[in-house]
Jmol script that loads the backbone (N, CA, C; Angstrom):
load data "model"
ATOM      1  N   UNK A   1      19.853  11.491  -3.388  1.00  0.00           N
ATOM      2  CA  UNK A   1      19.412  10.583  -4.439  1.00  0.00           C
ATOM      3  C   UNK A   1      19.138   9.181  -3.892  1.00  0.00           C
ATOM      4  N   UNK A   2      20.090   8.974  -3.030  1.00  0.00           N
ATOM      5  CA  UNK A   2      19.639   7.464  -2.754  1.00  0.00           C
ATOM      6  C   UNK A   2      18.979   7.178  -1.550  1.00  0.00           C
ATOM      7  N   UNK A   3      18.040   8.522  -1.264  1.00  0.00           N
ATOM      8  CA  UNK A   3      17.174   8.373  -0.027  1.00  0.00           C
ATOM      9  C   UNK A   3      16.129   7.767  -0.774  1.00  0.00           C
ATOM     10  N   UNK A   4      15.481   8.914  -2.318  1.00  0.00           N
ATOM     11  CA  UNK A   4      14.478   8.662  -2.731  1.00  0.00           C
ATOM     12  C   UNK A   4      14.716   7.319  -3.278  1.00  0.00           C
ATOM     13  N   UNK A   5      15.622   6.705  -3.879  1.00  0.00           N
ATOM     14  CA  UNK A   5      15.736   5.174  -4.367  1.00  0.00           C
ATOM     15  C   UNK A   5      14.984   4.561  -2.966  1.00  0.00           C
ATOM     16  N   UNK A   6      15.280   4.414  -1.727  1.00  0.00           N
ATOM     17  CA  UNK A   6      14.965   3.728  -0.558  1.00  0.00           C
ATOM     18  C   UNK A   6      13.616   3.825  -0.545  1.00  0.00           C
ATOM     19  N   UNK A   7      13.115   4.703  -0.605  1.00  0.00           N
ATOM     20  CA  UNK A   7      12.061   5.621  -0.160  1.00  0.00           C
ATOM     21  C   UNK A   7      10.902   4.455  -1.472  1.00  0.00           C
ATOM     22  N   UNK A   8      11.336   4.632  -2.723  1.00  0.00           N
ATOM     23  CA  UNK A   8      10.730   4.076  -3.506  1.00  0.00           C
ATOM     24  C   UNK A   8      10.753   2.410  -3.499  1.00  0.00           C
ATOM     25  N   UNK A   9      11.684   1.642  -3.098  1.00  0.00           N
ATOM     26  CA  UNK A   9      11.881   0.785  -2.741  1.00  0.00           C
ATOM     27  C   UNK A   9      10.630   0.610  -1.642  1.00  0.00           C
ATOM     28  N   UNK A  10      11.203   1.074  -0.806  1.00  0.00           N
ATOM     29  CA  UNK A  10       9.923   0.889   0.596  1.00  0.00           C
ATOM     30  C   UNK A  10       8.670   0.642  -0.387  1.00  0.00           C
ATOM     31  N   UNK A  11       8.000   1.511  -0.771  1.00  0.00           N
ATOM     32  CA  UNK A  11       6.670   2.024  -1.519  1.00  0.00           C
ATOM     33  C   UNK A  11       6.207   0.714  -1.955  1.00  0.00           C
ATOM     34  N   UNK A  12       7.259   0.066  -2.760  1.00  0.00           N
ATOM     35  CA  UNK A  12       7.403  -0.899  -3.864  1.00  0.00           C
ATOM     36  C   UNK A  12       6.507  -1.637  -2.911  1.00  0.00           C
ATOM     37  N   UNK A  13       7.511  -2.546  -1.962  1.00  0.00           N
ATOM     38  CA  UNK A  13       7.718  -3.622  -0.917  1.00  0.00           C
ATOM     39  C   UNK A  13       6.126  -3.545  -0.417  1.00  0.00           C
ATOM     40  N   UNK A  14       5.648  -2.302   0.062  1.00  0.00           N
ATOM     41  CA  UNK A  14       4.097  -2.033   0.563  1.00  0.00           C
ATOM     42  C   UNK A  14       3.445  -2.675  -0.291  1.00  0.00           C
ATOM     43  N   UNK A  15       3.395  -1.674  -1.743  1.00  0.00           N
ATOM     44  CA  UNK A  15       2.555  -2.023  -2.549  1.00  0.00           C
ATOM     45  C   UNK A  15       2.115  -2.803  -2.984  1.00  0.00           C
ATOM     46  N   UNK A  16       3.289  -3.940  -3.104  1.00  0.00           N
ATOM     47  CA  UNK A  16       3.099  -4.992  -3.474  1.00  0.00           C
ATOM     48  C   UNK A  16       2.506  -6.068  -2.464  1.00  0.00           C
ATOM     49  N   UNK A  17       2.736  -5.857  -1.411  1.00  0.00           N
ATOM     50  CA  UNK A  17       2.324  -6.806  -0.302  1.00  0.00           C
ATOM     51  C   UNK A  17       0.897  -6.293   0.191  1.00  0.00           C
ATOM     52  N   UNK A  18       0.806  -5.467  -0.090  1.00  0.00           N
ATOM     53  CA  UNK A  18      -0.645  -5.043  -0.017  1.00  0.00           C
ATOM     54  C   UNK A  18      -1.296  -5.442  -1.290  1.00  0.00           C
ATOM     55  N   UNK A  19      -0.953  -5.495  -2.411  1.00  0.00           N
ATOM     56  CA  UNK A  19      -1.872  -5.869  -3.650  1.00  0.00           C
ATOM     57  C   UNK A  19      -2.001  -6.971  -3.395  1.00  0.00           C
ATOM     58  N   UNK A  20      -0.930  -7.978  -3.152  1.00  0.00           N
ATOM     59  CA  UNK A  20      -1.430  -9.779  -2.843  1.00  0.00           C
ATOM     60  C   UNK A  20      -2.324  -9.820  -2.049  1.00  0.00           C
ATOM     61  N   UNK A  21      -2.109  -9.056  -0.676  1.00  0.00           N
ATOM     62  CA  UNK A  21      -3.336  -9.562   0.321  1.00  0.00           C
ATOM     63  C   UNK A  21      -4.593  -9.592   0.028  1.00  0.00           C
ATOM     64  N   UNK A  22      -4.903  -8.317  -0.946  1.00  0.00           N
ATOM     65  CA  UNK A  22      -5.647  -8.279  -1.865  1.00  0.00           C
ATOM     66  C   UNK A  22      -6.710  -8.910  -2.763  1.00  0.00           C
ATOM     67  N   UNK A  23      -5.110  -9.628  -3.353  1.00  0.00           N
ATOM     68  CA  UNK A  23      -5.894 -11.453  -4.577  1.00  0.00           C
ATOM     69  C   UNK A  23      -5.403 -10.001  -5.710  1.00  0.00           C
ATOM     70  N   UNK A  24      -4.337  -8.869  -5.830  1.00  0.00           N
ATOM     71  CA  UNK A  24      -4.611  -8.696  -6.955  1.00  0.00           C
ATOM     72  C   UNK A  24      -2.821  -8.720  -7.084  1.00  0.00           C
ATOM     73  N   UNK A  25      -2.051  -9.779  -6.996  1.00  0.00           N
ATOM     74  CA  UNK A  25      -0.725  -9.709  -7.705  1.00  0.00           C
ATOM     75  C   UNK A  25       0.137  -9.596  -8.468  1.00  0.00           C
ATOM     76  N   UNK A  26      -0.649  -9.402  -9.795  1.00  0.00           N
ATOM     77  CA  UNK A  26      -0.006  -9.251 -11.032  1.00  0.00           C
ATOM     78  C   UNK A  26      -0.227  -7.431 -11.247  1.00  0.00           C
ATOM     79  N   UNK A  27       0.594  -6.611 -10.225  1.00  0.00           N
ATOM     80  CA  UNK A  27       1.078  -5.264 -10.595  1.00  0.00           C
ATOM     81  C   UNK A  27       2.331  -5.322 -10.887  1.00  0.00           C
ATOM     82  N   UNK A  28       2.425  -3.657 -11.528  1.00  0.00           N
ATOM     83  CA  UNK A  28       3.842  -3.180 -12.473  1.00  0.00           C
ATOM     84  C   UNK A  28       4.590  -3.075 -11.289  1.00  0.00           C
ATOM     85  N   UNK A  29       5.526  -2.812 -11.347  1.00  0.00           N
ATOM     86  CA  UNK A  29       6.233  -1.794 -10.398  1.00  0.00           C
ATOM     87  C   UNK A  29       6.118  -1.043 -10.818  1.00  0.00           C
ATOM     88  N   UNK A  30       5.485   0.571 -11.136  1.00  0.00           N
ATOM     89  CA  UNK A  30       5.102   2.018 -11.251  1.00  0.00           C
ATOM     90  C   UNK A  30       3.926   1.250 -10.628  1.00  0.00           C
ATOM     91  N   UNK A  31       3.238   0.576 -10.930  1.00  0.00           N
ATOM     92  CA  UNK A  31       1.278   0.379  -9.952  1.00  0.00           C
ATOM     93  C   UNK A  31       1.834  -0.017  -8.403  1.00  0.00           C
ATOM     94  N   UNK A  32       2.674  -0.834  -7.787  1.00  0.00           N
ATOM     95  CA  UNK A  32       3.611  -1.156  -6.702  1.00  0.00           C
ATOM     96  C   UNK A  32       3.873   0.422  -6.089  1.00  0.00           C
ATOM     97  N   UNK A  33       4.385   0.778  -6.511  1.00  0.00           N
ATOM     98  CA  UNK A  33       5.059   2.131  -6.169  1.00  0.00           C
ATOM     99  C   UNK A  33       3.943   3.223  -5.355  1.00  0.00           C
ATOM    100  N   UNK A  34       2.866   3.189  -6.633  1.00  0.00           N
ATOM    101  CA  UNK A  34       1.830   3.788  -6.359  1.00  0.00           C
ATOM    102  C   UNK A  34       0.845   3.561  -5.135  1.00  0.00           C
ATOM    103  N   UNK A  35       0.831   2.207  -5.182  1.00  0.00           N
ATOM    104  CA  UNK A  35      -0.364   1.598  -4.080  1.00  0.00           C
ATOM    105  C   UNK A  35       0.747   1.784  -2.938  1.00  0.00           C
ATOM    106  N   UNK A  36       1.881   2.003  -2.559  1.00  0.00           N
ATOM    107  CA  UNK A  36       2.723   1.818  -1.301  1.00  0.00           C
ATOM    108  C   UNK A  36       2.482   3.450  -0.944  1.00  0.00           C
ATOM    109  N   UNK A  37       2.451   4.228  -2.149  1.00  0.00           N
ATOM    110  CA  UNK A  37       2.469   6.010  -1.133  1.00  0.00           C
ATOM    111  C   UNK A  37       0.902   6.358  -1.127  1.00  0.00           C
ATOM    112  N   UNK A  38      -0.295   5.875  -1.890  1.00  0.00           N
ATOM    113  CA  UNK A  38      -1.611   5.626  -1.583  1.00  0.00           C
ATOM    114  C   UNK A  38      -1.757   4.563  -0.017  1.00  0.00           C
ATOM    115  N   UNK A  39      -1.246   3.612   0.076  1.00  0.00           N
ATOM    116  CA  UNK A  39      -1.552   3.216   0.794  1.00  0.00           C
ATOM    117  C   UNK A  39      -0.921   3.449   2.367  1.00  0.00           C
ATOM    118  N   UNK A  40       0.134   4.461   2.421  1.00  0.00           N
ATOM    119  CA  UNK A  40       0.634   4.797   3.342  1.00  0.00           C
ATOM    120  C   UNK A  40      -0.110   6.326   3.940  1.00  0.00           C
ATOM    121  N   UNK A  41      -0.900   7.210   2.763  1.00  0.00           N
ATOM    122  CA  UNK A  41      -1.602   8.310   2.798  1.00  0.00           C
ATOM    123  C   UNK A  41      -2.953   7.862   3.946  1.00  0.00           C
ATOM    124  N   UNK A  42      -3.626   6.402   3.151  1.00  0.00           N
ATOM    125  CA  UNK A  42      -4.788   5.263   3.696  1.00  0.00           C
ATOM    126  C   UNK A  42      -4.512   5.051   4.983  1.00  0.00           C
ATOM    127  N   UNK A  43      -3.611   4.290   5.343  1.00  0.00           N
ATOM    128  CA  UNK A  43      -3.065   3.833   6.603  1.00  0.00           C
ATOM    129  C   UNK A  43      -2.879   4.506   7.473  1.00  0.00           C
ATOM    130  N   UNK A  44      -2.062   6.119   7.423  1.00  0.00           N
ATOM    131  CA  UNK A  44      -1.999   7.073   8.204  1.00  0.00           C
ATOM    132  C   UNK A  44      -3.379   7.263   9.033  1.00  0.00           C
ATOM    133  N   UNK A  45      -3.868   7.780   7.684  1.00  0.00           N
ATOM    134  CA  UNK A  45      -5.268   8.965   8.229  1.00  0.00           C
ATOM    135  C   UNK A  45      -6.088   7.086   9.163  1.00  0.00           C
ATOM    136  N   UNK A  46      -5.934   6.025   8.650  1.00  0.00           N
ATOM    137  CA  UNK A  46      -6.705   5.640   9.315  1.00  0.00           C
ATOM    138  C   UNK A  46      -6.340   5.008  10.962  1.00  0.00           C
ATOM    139  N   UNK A  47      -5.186   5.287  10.882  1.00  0.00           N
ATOM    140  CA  UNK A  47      -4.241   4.953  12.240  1.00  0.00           C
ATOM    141  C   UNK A  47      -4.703   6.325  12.974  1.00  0.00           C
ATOM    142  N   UNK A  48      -4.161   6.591  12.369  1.00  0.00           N
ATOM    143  CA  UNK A  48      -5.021   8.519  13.527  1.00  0.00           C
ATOM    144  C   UNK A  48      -6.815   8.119  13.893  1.00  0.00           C
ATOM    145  N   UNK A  49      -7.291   8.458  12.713  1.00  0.00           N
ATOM    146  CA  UNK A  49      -8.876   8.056  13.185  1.00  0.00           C
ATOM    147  C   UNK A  49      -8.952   6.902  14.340  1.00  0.00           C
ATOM    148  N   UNK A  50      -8.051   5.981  14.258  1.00  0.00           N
ATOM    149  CA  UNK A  50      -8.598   4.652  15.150  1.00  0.00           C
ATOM    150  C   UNK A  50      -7.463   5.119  16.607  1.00  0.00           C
ATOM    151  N   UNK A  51      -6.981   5.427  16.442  1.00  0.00           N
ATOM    152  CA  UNK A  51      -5.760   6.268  17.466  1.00  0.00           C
ATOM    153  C   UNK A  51      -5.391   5.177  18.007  1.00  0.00           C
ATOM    154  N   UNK A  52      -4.704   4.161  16.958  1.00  0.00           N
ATOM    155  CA  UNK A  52      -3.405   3.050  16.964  1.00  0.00           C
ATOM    156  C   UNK A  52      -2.006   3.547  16.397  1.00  0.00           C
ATOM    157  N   UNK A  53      -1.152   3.472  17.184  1.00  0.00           N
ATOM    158  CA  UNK A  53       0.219   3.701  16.337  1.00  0.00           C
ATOM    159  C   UNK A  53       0.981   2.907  15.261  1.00  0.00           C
ATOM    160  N   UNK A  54       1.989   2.918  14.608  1.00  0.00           N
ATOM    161  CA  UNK A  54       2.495   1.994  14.116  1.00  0.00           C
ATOM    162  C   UNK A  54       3.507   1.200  14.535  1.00  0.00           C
ATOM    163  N   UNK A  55       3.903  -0.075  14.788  1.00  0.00           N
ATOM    164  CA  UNK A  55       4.932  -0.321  15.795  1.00  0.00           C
ATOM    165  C   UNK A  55       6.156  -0.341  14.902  1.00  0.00           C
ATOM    166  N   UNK A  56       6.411  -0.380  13.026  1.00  0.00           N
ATOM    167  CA  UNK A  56       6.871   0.119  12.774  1.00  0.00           C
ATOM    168  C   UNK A  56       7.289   0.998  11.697  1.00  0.00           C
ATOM    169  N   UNK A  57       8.347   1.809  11.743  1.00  0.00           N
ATOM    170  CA  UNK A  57       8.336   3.054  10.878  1.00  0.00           C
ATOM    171  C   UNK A  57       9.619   2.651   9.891  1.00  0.00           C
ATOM    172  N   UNK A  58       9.964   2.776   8.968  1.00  0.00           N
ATOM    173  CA  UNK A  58      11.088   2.870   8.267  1.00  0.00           C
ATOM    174  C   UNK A  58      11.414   4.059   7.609  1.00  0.00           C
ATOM    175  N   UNK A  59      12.210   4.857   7.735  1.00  0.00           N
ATOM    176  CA  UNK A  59      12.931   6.320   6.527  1.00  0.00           C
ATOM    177  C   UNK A  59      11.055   6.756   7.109  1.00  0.00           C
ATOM    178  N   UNK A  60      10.572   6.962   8.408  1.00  0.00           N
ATOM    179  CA  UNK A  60       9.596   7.824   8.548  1.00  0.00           C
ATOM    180  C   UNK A  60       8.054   7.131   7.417  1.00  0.00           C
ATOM    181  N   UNK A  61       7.877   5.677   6.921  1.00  0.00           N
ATOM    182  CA  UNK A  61       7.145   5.472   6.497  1.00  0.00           C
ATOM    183  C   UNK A  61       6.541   4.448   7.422  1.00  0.00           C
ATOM    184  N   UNK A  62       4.934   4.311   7.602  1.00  0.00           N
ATOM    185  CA  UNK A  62       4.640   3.776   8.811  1.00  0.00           C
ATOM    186  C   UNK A  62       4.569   1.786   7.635  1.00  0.00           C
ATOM    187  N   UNK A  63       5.193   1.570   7.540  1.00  0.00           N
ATOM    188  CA  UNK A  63       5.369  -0.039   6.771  1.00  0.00           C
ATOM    189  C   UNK A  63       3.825  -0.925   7.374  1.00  0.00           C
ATOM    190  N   UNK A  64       3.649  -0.815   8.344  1.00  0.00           N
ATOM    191  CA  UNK A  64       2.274  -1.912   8.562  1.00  0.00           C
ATOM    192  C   UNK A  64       1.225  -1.018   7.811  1.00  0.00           C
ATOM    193  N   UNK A  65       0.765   0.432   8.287  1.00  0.00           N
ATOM    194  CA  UNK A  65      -0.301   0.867   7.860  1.00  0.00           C
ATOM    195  C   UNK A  65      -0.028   1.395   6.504  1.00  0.00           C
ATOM    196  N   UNK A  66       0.916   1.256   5.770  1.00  0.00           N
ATOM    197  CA  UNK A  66       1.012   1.367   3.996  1.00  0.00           C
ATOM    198  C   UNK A  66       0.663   0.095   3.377  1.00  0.00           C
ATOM    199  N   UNK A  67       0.926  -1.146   4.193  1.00  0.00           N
ATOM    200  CA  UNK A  67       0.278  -2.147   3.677  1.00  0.00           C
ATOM    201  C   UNK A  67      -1.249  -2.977   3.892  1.00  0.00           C
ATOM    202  N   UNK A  68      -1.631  -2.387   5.208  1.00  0.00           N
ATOM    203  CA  UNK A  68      -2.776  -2.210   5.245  1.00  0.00           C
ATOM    204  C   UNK A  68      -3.657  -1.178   4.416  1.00  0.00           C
ATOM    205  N   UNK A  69      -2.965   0.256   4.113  1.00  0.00           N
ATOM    206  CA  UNK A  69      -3.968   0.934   3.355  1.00  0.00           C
ATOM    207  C   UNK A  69      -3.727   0.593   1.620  1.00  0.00           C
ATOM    208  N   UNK A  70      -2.629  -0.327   1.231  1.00  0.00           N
ATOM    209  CA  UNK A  70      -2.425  -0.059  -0.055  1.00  0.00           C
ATOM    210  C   UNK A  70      -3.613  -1.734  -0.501  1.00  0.00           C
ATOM    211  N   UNK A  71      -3.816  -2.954   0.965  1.00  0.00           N
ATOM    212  CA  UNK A  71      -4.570  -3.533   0.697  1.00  0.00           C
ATOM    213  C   UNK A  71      -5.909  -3.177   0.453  1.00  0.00           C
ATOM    214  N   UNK A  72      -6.323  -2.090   1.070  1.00  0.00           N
ATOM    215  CA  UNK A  72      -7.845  -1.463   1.496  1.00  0.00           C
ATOM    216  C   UNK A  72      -8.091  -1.029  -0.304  1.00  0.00           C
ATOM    217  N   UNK A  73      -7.244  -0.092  -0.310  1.00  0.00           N
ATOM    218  CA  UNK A  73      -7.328   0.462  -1.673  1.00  0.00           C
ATOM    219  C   UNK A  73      -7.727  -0.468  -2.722  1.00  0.00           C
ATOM    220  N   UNK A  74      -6.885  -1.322  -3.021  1.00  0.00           N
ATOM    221  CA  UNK A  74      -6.874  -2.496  -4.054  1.00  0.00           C
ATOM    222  C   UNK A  74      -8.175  -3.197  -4.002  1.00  0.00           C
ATOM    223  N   UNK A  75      -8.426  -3.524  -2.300  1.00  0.00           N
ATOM    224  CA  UNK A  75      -9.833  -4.191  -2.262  1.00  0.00           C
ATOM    225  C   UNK A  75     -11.093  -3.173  -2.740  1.00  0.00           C
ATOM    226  N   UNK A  76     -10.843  -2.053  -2.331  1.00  0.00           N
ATOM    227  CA  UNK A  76     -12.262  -1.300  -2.563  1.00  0.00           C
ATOM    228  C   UNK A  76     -12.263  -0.673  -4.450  1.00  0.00           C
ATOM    229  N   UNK A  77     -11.041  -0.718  -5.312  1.00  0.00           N
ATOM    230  CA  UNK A  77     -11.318  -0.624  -6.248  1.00  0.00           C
ATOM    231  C   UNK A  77     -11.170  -1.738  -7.602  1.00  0.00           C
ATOM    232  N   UNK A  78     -10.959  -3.044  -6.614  1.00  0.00           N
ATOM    233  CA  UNK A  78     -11.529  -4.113  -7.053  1.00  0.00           C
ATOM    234  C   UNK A  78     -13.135  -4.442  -6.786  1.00  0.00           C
ATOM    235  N   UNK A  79     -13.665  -3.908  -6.328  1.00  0.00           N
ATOM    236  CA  UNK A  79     -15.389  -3.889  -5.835  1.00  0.00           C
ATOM    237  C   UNK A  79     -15.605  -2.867  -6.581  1.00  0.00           C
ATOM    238  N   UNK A  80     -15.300  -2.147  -6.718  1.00  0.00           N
ATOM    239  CA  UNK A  80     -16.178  -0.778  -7.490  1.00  0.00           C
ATOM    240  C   UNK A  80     -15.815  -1.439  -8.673  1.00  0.00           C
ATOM    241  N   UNK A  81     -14.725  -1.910  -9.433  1.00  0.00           N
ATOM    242  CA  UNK A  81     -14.377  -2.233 -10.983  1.00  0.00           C
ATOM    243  C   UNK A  81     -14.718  -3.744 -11.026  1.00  0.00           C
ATOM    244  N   UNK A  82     -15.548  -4.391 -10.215  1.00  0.00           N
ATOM    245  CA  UNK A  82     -15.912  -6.159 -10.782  1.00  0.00           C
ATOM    246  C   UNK A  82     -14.981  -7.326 -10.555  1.00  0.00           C
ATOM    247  N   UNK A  83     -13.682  -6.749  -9.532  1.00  0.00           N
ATOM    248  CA  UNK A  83     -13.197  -7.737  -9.450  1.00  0.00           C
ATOM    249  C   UNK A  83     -12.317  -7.994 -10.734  1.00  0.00           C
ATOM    250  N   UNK A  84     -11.457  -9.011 -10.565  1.00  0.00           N
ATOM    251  CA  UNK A  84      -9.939  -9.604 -11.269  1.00  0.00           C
ATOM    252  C   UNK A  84     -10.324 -10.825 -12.375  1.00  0.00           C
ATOM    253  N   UNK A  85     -11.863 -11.010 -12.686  1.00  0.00           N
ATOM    254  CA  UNK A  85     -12.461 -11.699 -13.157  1.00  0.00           C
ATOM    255  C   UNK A  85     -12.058 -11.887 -14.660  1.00  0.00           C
ATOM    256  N   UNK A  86     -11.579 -12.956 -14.952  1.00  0.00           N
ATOM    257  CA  UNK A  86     -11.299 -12.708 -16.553  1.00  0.00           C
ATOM    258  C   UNK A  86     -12.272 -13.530 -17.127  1.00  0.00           C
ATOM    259  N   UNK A  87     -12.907 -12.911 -18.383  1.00  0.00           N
ATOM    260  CA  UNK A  87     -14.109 -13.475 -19.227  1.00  0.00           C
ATOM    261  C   UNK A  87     -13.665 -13.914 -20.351  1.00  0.00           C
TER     262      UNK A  87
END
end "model"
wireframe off; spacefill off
backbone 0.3
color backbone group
């Protein structure tokens, strides 16, 4: 039980630091959560493709490339949806 608490924690910590880099900071924690195991799925496959490692890992989650992919994410479906623009 209190792996997955960690585990979700981690996620959080990504997610969120990847949504700021972003420009998009005002997520839930469930949207946090989400963008940290999206963006660790992102980060993987794109650490393999570029055949860079991660220098580091926590509980087996690569922490740089979850916050690099949970930023990628945020950025590319802030471009497809118009941006954080309020009218």
């Amino acid at each position: 039980m209190i792996r997955i608490l960690i585990l979700l924690l981690i996620a959080f910590v990504c997610g969120s630091i990847g949504a700021s880099l972003a420009g998009a900071s005002k997520k839930g924690c469930l949207t946090s959560i989400v963008l940290g195991f999206i963006g660790a799925l992102i980060g993987s496959w794109l650490s393999d493709k570029l055949h860079i490692g991660d220098l580091f890992y926590f509980r087996g989650i690569p922490v740089l490339w979850s916050i690099i992919g949970s930023a990628l994410f945020v950025a590319v479906i802030n471009l497809i949806s118009g941006g954080n623009s309020r009218r």
